[in-house]
C-alpha positions as CSV (number, residue, x, y, z in Angstrom):
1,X,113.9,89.8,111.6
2,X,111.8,90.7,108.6
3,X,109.7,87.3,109.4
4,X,109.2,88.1,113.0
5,X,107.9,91.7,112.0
6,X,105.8,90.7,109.5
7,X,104.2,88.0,112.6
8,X,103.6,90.8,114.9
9,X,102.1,93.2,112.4
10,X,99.6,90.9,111.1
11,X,98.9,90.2,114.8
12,X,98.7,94.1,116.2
13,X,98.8,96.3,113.2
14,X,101.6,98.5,111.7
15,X,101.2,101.4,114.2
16,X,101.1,99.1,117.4
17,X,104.6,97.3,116.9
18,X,107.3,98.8,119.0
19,X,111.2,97.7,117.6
20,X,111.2,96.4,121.0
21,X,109.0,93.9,120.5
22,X,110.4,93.1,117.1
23,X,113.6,92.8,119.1
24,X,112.1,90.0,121.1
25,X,110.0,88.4,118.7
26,X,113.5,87.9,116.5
27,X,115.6,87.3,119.3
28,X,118.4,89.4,118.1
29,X,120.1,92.1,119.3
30,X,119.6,95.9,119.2
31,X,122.4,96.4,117.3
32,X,121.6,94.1,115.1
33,X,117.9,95.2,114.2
34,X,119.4,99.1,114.5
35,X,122.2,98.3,112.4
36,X,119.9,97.4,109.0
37,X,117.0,99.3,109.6
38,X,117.7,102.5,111.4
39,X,114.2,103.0,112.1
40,X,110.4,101.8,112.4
41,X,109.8,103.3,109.3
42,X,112.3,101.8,106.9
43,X,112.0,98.6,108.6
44,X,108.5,98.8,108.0
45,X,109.0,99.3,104.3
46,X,111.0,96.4,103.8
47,X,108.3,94.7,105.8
48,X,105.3,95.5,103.8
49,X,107.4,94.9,100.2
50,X,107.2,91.6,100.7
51,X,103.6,91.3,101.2
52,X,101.9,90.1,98.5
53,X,99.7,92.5,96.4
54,X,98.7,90.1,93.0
55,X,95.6,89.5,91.6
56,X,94.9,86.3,90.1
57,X,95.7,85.8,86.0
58,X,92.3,85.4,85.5
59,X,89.6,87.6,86.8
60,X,86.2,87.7,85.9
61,X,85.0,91.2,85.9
62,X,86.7,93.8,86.5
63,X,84.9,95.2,89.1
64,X,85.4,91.7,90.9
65,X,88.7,91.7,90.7
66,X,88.8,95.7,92.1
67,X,86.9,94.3,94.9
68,X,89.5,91.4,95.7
69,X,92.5,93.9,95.3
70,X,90.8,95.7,97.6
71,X,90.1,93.2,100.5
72,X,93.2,91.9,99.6
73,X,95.5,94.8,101.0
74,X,93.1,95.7,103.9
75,X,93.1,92.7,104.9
76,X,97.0,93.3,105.1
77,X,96.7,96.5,106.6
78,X,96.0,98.9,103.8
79,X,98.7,101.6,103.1
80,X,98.4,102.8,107.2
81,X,101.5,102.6,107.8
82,X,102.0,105.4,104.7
83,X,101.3,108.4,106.7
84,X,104.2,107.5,109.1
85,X,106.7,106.4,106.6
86,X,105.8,109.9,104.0
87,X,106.9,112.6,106.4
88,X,109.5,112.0,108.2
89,X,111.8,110.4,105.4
90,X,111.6,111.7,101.6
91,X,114.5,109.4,100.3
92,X,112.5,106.1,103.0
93,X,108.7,108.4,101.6
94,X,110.2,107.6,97.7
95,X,111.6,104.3,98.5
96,X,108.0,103.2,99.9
97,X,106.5,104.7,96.8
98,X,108.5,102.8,94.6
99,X,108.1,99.6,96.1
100,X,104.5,99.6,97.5
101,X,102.4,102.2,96.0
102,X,103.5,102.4,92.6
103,X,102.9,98.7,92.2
104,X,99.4,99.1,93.3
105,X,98.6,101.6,90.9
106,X,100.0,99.3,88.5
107,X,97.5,96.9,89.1
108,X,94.7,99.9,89.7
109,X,95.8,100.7,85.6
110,X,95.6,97.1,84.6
111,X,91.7,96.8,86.2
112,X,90.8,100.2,84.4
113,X,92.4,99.2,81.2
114,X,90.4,95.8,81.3
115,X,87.3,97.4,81.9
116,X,87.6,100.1,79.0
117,X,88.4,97.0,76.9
118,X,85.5,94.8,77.7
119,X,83.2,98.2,77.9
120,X,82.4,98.5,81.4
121,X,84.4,101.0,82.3
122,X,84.0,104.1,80.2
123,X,86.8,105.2,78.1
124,X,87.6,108.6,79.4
125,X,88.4,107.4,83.3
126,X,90.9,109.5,84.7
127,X,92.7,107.0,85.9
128,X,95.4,108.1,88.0
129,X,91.9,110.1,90.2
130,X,90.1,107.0,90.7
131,X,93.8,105.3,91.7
132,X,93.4,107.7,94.2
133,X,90.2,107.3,95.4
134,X,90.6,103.3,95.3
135,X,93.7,103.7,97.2
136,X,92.0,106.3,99.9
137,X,89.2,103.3,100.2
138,X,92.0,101.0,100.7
139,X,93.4,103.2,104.0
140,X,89.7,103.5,105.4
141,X,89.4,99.7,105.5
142,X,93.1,99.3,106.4
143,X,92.4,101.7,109.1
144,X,89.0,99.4,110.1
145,X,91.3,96.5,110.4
146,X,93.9,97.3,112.4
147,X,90.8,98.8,114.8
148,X,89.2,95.3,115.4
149,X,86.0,96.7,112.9
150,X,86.0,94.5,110.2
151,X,84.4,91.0,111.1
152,X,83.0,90.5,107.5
153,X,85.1,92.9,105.6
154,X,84.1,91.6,102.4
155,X,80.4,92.6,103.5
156,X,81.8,96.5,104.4
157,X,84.2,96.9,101.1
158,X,81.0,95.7,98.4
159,X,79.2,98.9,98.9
160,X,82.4,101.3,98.8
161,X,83.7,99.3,95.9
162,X,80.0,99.3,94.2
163,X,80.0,103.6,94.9
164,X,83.8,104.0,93.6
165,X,83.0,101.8,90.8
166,X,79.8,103.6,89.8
167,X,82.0,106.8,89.2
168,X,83.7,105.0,86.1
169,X,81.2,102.4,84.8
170,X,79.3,102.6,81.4
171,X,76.3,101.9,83.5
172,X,76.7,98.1,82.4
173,X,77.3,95.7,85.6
174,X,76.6,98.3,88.0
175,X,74.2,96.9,91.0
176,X,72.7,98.8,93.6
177,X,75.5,98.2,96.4
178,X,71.9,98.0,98.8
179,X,70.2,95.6,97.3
């Protein structure tokens, strides 16, 4: 069920995937889909847990790798399907947190600490702010995706990433995103 999920949000987006179809798609029962995920929502979660959201062992800069994090989970929808899951739900809104954003940050903390280390990044970043704001850039471009906008979404995250980047950079590395 999980598998046939995952297939039809990669091909129509979070928002645009009825249980219905994920009935179909997984040709199993109603009672069976309602059974272990009494809703969208926490059938969602389980969904987007098992994406993947690593970045290589090795990155070269960075910046770089903020930039491929970033692509990465746009590319698999970003966190839209967060505003649906948050509200309705606190236990399914902490669960989500726990498994999906909190690891994200994770990685957000590893890319700052790399950069304070190597001296591209300056050493009083607030990081849990630019978390934030990298996560809020994440949504946008999610958003972009799951909208048919994004034919050469590497092309469309390099300037955000250069901007958000800029607000915690020594100066060092830093390109106009324009040039």
């Amino acid at each position: 069920m999980l598998d046939a999920a995952a297939r039809l949000i990669a091909a129509k987006g979070l928002g645009a995937v009825t249980m219905d179809e994920i009935i179909v798609e997984a040709q199993v029962s109603r009672t069976s889909l309602y059974t272990r995920w009494p809703s969208k929502d926490a059938l969602l979660v389980d969904v987007l847990t098992r994406l993947p959201r690593r970045l290589p062992v090795e990155l070269p800069r960075a910046r770089e790798g903020l930039e491929a994090f970033v692509v990465q989970l746009a590319r698999q929808g970003g966190l839209s399907g967060a505003a649906s899951v948050s509200r309705p739900d606190p236990v399914l809104a902490e669960r989500f947190a726990d498994q999906f954003i909190e690891p994200e940050r994770d990685i957000l903390r590893t890319l700052v600490a790399q950069a304070v280390a190597d001296g591209s990044a300056r050493a009083d970043v607030d990081v849990e702010a630019f978390a934030d704001l990298v996560q809020g850039v994440v949504m946008w471009l999610g958003n972009r995706v799951a909208l048919g906008g994004s034919d050469d979404l590497n092309a469309v995250a390099r300037p955000v990433v250069e901007l958000v980047w800029s607000s915690i950079a020594t100066g060092e590395g830093f390109s106009d995103p324009h040039s």
